[in-house]
C-alpha positions in Angstrom: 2.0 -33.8 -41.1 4.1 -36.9 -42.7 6.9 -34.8 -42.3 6.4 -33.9 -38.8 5.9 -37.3 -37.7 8.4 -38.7 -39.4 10.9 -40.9 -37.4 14.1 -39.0 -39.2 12.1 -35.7 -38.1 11.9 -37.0 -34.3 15.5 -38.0 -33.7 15.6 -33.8 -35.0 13.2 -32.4 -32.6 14.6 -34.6 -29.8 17.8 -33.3 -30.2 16.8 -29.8 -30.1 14.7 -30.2 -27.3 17.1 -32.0 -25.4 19.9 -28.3 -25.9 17.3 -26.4 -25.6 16.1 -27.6 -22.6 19.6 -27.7 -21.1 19.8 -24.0 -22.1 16.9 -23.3 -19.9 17.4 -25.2 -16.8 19.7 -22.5 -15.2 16.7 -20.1 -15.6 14.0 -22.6 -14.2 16.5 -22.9 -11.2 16.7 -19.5 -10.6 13.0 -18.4 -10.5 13.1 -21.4 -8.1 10.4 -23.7 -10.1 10.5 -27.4 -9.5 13.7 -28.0 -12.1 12.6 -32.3 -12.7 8.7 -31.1 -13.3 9.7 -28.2 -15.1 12.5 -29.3 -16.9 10.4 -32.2 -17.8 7.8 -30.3 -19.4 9.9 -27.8 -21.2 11.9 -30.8 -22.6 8.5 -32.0 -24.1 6.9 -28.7 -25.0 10.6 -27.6 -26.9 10.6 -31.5 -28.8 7.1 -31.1 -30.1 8.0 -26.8 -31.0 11.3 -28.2 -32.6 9.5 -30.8 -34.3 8.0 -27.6 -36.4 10.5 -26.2 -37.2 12.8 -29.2 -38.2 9.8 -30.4 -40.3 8.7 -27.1 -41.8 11.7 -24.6 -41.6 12.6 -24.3 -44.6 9.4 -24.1 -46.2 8.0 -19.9 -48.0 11.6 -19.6 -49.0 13.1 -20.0 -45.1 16.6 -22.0 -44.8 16.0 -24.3 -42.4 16.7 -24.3 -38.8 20.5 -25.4 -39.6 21.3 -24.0 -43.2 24.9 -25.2 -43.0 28.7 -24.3 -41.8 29.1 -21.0 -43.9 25.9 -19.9 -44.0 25.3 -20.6 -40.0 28.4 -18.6 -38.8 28.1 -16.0 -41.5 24.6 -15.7 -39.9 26.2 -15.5 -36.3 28.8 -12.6 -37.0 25.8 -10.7 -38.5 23.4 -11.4 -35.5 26.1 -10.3 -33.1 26.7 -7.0 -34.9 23.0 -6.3 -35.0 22.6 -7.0 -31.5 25.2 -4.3 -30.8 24.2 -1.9 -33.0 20.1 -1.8 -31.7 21.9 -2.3 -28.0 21.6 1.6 -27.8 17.2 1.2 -28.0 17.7 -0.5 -24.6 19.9 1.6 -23.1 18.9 4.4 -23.8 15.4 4.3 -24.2 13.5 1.3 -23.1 15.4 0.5 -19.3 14.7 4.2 -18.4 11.3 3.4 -18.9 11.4 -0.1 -17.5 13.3 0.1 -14.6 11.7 2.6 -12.5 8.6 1.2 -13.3 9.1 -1.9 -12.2 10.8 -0.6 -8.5 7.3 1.4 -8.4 5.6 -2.0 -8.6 7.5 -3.4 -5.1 7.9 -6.8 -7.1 11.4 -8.1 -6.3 11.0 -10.9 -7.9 9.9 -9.2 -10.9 12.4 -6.8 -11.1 15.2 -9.9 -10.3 13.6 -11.9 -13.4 13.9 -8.9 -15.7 17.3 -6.7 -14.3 19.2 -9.9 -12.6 22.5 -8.4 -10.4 24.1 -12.0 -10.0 26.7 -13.8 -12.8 24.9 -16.7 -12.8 21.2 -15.1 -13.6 22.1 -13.1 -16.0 23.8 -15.8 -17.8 20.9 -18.0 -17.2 19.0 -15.0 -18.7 20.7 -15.2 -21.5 20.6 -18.7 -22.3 16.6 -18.7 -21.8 16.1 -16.0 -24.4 18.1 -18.2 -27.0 16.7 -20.6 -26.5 13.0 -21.4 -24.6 12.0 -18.0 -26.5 13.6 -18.1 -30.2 12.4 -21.6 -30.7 8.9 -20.6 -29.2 8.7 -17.5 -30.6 10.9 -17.7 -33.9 11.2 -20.9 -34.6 8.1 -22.6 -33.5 5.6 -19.8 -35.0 7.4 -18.9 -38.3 7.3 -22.2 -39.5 3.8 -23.6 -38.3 2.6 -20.7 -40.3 5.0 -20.5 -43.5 3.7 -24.3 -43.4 0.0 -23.7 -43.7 0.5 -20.2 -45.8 3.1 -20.6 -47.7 4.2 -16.6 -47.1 7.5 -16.5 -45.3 6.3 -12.2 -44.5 3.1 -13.9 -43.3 5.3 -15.9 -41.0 7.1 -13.3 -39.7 4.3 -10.8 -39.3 2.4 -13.9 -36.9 5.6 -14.1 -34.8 5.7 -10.4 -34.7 2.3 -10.6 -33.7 2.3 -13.2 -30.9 5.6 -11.6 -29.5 3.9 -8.0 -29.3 1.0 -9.5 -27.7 3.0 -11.7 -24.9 5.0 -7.9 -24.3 1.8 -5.8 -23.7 0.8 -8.6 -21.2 3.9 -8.3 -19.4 3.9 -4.6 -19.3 0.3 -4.0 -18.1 1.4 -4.4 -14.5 3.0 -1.6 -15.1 0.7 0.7 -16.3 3.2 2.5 -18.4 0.2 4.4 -20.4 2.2 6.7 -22.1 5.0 4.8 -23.1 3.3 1.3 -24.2 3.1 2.5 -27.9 7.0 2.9 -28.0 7.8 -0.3 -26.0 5.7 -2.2 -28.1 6.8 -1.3 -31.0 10.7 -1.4 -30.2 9.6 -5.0 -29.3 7.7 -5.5 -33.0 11.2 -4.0 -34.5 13.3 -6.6 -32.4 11.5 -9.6 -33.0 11.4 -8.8 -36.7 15.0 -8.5 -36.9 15.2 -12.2 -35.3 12.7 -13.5 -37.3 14.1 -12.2 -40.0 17.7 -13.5 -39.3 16.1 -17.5 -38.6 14.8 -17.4 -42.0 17.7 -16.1 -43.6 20.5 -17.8 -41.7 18.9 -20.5 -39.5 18.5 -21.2 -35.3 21.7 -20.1 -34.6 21.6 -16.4 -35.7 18.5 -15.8 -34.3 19.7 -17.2 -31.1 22.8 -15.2 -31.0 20.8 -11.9 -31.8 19.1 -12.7 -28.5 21.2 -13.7 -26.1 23.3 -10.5 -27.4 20.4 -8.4 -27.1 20.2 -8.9 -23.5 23.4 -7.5 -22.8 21.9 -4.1 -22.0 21.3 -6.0 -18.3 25.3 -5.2 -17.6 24.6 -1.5 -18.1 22.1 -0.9 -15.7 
């Protein structure tokens, strides 16, 4: 906990909360939430996640949430491609399922959350998922548990975990019985791929692996 705590470790986690936070506000708007409550408490939930992973990062081998330049964009230009290539596992597979479930449902304000129509929600979209959900997810998780374990595939098998568990709650409005193994497991492969990229290359890869994920929105 020294670490954590420490003042050089808070200026860190400030800073990061304070971008992430900024990253999220357009999606706050948009699901029209109170943006100064809201904003206020995502700006202190993302300072004390961000505080984690500043202090314990780099811990079971990991790089740290900023590795440096080279490594960073290296880490980028990888993400992107990845994102691309497992683009198809969306569009192919998953938003057939999705979709017309969700239109079964009647919830238009699920369906604008998930499949938004306007520029400015699905940009907003993709600014939330790199970066309320990588830190929480990614960041947050791998290195609270690479801290107390000292096993980076620990780490990532507790993110994968927590991620798989947050996606079967959100599809069990759905009742999509027969499909819930594949969706859930398509989710396990993505977040393993992200978690996998943050502790090889750092925040920014896994962030640009999800925002680039969510680019099978423009197809449907």
């Amino acid at each position: 906990m020294r670490n954590y705590l420490s003042q050089s470790n808070l200026r860190q986690a400030v800073f990061w909360g304070f971008i992430l936070v900024l990253m999220s506000m357009p999606r706050i708007i948009v699901c029209g939430m109170a943006p100064v409550f809201y904003g206020s408490a995502a700006f202190l939930s993302m300072t004390l996640i961000s505080g984690a992973a500043t202090a314990w990062g780099a811990h079971a081998g990991m790089c740290g949430v900023f590795p440096g330049r080279r490594r960073t964009l290296t880490g980028m230009a990888l993400a992107a491609l990845l994102s691309l290539m497992m683009l198809p596992i969306y569009i192919v597979w998953i938003d057939p399922l999705l979709l017309p479930a969700i239109k079964t449902t009647g919830d238009a304000n699920m369906l604008a959350m998930r499949y938004p129509t306007t520029v400015s929600a699905q940009l907003a979209l993709f600014m939330w998922s790199a970066s309320f959900e990588v830190m929480l997810f990614q960041g947050g998780v791998m290195s609270v548990v690479s801290r107390i374990t000292g096993r980076q595939w620990i780490a990532v098998l507790a993110a994968v975990g927590v991620r798989t568990f947050v996606t079967s709650e959100q599809l069990s409005p759905l009742h999509l019985v027969h499909a819930s193994t594949f969706l859930l497991s398509s989710s396990a492969l993505i977040t393993t791929v992200s978690c996998m990229l943050f502790a090889r290359f750092g925040l920014p890869a896994s962030m640009t692996f999800s925002s680039g994920i969510c680019l099978h929105i423009l197809f449907q």
